[in-house]
N, C-alpha and C positions, 0 to 999 in steps of 0.2 A: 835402563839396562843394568846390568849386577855388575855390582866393583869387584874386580879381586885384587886382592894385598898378600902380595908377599911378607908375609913377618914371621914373630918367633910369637910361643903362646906369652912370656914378658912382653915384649913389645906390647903385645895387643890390649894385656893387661894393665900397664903403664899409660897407655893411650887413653883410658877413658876413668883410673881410677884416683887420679892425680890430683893432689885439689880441687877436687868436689866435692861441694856440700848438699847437703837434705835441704831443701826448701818446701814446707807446705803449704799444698796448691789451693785450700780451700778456707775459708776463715766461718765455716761452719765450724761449730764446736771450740774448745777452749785449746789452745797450745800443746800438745803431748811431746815432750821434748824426750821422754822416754823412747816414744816411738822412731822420732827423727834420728835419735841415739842408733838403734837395731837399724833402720833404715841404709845407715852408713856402714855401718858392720857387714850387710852385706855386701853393698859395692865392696867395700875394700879388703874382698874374702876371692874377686873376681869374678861377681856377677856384672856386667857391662851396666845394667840399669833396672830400677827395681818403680813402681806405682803402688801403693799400699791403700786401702781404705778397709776404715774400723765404725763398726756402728753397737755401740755402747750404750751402757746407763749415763755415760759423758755425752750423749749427742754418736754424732756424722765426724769424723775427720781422713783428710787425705793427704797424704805426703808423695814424693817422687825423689829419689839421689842414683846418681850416675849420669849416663848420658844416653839421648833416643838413639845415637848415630857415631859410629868411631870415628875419630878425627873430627866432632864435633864438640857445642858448649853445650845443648840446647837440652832438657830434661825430658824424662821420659813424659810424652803427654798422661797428667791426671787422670783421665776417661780414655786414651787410648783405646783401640782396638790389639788383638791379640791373640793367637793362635792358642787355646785352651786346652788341647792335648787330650789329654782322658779323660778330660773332667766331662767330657763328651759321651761319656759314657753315663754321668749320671741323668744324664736327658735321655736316654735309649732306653735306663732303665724305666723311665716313668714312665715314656710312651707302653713299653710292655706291661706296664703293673697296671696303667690305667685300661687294656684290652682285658686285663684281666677283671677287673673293677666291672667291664659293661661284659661278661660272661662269653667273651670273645675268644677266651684265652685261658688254659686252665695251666697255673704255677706249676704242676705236678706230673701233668702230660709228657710223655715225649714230644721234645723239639718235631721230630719226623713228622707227626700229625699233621705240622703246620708246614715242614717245609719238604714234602716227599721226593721234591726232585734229587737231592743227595748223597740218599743211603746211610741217613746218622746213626749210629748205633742206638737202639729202641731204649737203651738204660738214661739215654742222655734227656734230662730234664730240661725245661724251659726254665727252672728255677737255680737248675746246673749252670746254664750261659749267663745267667744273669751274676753269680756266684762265682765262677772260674773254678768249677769243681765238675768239670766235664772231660776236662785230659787233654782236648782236642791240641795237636797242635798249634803252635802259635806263630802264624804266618811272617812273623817281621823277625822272628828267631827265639829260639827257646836258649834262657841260661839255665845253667846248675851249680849247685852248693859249691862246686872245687871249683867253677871257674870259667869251665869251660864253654862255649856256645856251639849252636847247633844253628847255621843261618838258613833263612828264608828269605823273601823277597830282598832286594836291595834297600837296607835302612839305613837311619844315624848309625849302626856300629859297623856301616860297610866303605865309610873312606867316599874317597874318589869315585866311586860305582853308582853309591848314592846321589853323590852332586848329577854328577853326568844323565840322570834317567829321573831326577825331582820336578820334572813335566812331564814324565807319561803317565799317560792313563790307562787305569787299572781296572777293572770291574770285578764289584764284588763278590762274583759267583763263582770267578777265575782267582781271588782270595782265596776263600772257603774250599774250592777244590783243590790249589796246591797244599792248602793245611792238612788235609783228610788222605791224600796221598801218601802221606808222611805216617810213623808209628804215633799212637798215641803215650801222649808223654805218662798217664796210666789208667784203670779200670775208672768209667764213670762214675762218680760220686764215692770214691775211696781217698779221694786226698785235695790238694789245694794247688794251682799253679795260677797265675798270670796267663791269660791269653787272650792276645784282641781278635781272635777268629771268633771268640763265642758273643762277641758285643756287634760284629759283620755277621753271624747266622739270627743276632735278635733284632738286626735293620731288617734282613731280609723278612724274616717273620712278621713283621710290623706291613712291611709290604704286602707280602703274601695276604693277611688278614683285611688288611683293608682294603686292597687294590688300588693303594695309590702309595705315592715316594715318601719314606722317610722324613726327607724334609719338608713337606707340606705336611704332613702328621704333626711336623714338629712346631710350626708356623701356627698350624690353627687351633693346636691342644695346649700347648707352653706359650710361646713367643707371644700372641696376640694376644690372649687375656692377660696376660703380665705385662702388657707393656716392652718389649725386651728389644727395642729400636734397632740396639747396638749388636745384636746377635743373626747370626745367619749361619745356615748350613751348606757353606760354600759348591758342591759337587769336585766337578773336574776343575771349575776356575780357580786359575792364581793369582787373582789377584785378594788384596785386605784393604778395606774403606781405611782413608784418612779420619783422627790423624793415627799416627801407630810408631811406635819405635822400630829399631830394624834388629834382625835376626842374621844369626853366622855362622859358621861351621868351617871347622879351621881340619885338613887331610895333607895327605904325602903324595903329591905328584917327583917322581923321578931326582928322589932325594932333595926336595924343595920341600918349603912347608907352604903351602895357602888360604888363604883366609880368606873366602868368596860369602856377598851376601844374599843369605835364603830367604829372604821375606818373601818373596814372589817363589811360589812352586805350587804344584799343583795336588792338595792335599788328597786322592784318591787311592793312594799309596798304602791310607791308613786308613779310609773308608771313616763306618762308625765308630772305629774303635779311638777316632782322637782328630776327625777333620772340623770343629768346629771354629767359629770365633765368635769373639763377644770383649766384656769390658768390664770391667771391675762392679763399674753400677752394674751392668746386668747380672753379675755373676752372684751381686750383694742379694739383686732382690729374687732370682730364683731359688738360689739355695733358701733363703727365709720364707720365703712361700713355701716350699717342699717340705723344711723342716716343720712350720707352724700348720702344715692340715691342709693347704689352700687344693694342693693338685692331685692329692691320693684319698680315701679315706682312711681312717684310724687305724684297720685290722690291715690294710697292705702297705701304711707308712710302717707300720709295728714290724712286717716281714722284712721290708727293705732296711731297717735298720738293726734286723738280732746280726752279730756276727759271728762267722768264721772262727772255729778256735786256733784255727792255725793263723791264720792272717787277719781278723778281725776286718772280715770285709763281707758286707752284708750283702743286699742288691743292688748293685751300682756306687754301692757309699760304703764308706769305713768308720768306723767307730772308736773312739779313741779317748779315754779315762786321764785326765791329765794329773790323778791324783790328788794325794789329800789337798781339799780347800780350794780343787779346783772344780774345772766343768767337764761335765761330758760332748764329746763333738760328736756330730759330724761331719765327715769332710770328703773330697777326693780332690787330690792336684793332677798335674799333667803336664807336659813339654810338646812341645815338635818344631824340633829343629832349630832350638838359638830362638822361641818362643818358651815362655812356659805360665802358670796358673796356678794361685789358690783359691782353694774356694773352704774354709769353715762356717760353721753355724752348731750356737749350742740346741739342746733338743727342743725348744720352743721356738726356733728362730728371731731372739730375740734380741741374741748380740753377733755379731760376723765380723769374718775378718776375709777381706778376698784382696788379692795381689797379681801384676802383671808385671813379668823379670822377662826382660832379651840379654840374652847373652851368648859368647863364643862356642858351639857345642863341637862336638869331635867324636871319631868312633872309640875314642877309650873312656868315652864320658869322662872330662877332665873335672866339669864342676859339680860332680854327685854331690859330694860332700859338700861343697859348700852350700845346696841346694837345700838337705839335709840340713844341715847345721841355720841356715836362714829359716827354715818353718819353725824348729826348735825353739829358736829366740823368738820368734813373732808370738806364737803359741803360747809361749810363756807370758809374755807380757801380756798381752789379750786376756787372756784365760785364767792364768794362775795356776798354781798347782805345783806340787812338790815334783813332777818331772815334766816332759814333754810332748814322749814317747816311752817307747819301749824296744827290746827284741822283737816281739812278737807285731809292734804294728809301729814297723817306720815309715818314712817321707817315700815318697813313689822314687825319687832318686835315689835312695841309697844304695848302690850298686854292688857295695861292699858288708851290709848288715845283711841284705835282704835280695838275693839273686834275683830270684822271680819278680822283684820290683821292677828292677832294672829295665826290664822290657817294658813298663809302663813309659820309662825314657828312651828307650832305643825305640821302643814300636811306636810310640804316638808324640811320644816323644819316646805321650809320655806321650 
């Protein structure tokens, strides 16, 4: 059953980031006290708990600092399981780039071709959902530059609304229809937004083409030849395989503040756009297989990774220069809900860096920035390079750099 706790966002804070140290959980590889270093830096920025693994020209190493559970001692489990948020999107994008691969599927088409029941507007590309340059509405809520939001279904930036309804179940097609209902946020392929309605009309397309679920696409194309044990494409179920840290989200009931925990809910909410889970090893060895050739060929790893000049966000993935003397990524992270995920790999898959954080979430997004500010430093230490980011292509958190980010954490977490 879910605890709720009455507290303050201090309290909650204090609770778990108090004299705790970074312990690393694997004695593969040599000591990185660097890393244990950043590791702490995040807890004590008020992340509740952080799992790190780095696969380097040093070898394998794994660290963990914070705690799995408020009001516990006990660390985030090393291989936890973990609600991956949008990085769920970089598996949707493959399943469509590989339909496209077996001549199933044309990048270029209009979406409608494939999914007629809708009425998409005929300008809207399959290469637009995959891109977020389709306009479409964005079902969990759309922000803008000054600030403001425009809500949609009950998400993390909806309080109390969202606890209360984080077991119903939603169908994707009742997504996609309240998004289209709505104005397009602008003309197909004229600009750049954030929307997880175009990552729920590429499941459905995925369906539509093959005649079977998403997630068994995803089981027999990804999951099983890779190995990926620890990964599933949950549905309506809420529950997450042991072991796993826990997840929170702290709202206003009637001038109270509380702090109830979301580990159990029902990820449908967010469909494809961010119901996954998985684990740090699986996140290491997908993204390295994607990046190194394993699951696309050449010419459509090549498409999935030119980006965006506005957002520097290719198909499914983002692309990210860490400057001089550094490497080029790829990457996508993601939240949901007091969950969240990294997942890099440089363009050969040959060094990665993938992480699992639970912590206090809220509808004001209280830990953007420190979310933000934790990629930054991990990034840097991994990777090198005279910066981290940029304006043009920050952390999926930064709620304050980057509007249209924000929904990657309010919608899926995100």
């Amino acid at each position: 059953m879910d605890k709720t706790l009455r507290t303050t966002q201090k309290h909650a804070t204090q609770n778990h980031t108090a004299d705790h140290h970074t312990t690393p959980n694997s004695a593969a590889g040599p000591d990185r006290p660097e890393l244990r270093k950043v590791l702490q830096e995040v807890v004590d920025s008020g992340i509740t708990g952080m799992s790190l693994r780095v696969h380097d020209e040093r070898g394998e190493w794994t660290g963990s600092a914070g705690v799995a559970e408020l009001g516990g001692s006990a660390e985030p489990p090393a291989d936890g399981h973990v609600r991956i948020g949008s990085n769920t999107k970089t598996f949707t994008a493959t399943l469509v780039l590989q339909l496209v691969a077996e001549g199933k599927v044309a990048l270029d088409a209009p979406a409608d071709d494939y999914l007629p029941g809708f009425g998409l507007d005929r300008r809207i590309t399959v290469r637009m959902l995959l891109q977020h340059t389709s306009g479409v509405f964005n079902f969990t809520g759309e922000f803008y530059e000054d600030g403001t939001t425009v809500p949609g279904i009950p998400s993390t930036i909806s309080g109390k609304e969202w606890v209360d309804r984080r077991f119903h179940t939603y169908r994707p097609d009742d997504l996609v229809r309240l998004a289209l209902s709505r104005p397009a946020r602008f003309e197909p392929g004229t600009d750049w937004s954030y929307s997880n309605t175009n990552y729920v009309l590429a499941r459905l397309l995925v369906e539509e083409v093959t005649g079977r679920s998403c997630a068994e696409e995803t089981r027999e194309r990804i999951l099983a030849p890779l190995g990926l044990s620890g990964t599933l494409v949950p549905g309506a179920s809420p529950e997450i395989p042991q072991p796993h840290a826990h997840a929170y989200y702290r709202y206003e009931d009637a001038g109270r503040t509380e702090t109830v925990d979301v580990t159990r809910l029902n990820p449908s909410w967010i469909s494809a756009g961010g119901d996954m889970i998985s684990t740090t090893r699986d996140l290491h060895t997908f993204i390295s297989a994607l990046a190194g050739g394993r699951l696309l060929p050449a010419p459509l790893l090549a498409e999935m990774r030119a980006p965006h000049p506005k957002s520097g966000f290719g198909l499914g993935l983002r692309v990210q220069d860490t400057g001089p003397g550094g490497d080029t990524l790829l990457f996508h992270n993601g939240g949901a809900g007091g969950h969240a995920a990294l997942m890099y790999s440089t363009l050969d898959g040959r060094k990665t860096l993938t992480a699992s954080l639970n912590y206090v979430d809220d509808a004001a997004l209280s830990l953007t920035l420190p979310f933000l500010r934790a990629q930054e430093r991990l990034v840097e230490e991994v990777f090198g390079g005279g910066r981290s980011g940029s304006a043009d292509e920050p952390a999926e958190a930064d709620a304050v750099a980057e509007p249209a980010v924000a929904a990657e954490v309010a919608g899926s977490n995100g």
